[in-house]
C-alpha positions in Angstrom: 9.9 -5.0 9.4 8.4 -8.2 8.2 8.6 -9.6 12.1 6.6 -6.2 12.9 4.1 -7.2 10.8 3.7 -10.7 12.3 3.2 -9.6 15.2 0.2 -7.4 14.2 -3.4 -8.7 13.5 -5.4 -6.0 11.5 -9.2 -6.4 11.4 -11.6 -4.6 9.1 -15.4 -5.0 8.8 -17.0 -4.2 6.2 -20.5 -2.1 6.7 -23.4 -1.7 5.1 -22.7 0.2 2.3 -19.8 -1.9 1.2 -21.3 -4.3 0.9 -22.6 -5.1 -2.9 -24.0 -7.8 -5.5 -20.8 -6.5 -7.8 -17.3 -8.3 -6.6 -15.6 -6.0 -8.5 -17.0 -3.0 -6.2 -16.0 -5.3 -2.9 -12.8 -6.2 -4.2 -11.9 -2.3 -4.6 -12.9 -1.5 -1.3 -10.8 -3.9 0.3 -7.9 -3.7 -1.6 -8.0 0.4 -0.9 -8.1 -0.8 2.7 -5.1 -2.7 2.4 -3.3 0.3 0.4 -3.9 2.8 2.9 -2.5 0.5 5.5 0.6 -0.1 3.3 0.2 -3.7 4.0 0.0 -6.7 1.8 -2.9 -8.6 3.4 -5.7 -8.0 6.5 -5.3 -11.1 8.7 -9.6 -10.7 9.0 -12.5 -8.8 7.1 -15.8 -9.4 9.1 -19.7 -8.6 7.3 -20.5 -6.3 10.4 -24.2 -6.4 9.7 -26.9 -8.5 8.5 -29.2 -6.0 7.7 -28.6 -5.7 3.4 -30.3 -7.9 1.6 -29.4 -12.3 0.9 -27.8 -11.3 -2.5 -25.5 -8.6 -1.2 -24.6 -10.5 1.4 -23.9 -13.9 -0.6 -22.2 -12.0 -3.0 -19.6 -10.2 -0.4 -19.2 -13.6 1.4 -17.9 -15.4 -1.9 -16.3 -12.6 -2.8 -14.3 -12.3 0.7 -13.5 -16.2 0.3 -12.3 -15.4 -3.1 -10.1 -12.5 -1.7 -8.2 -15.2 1.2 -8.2 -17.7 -1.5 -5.4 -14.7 -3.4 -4.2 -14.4 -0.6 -5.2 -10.6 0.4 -7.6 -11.9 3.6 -6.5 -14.7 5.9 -10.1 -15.5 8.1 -13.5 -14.0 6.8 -15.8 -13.5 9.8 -19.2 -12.3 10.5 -20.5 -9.7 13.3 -23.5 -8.7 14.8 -25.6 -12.0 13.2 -28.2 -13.8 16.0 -28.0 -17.4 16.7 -31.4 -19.9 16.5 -34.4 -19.4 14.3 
């Protein structure tokens, strides 16, 4: 099973509404994520949107690089952001 796995790269973005100035409330999401899966880590979890506020989305970024730090995320991306001024 374990060479299954490997052989498997599971996304997930996180929207809006996950997104949160409490790491305790991202931290539950993802986890539940990873439980419904049955798996024991997502290879990526992407911000899909810009459009919350600096603070939430500070927050879920540290929080994310917390989360691959454990071990439970292994690339943090972003989608959907512009490029230049």
């Amino acid at each position: 099973r374990q060479n299954r796995r490997d052989s498997l790269f599971l996304s997930h973005k996180l929207s809006n509404n996950e997104q949160s100035t409490n790491p305790t409330q991202i931290r539950k999401s993802i986890k539940q994520t990873i439980t419904t899966l049955g798996i024991k880590y997502l290879d990526m979890v992407s911000i899909h949107s810009p459009l919350t506020d600096p603070t939430r989305r500070l927050t879920t970024y540290r929080t994310l690089l917390e989360m691959q730090e454990d071990g439970l995320i292994r690339s943090v991306g972003l989608c959907n952001y512009g490029v230049g001024p």
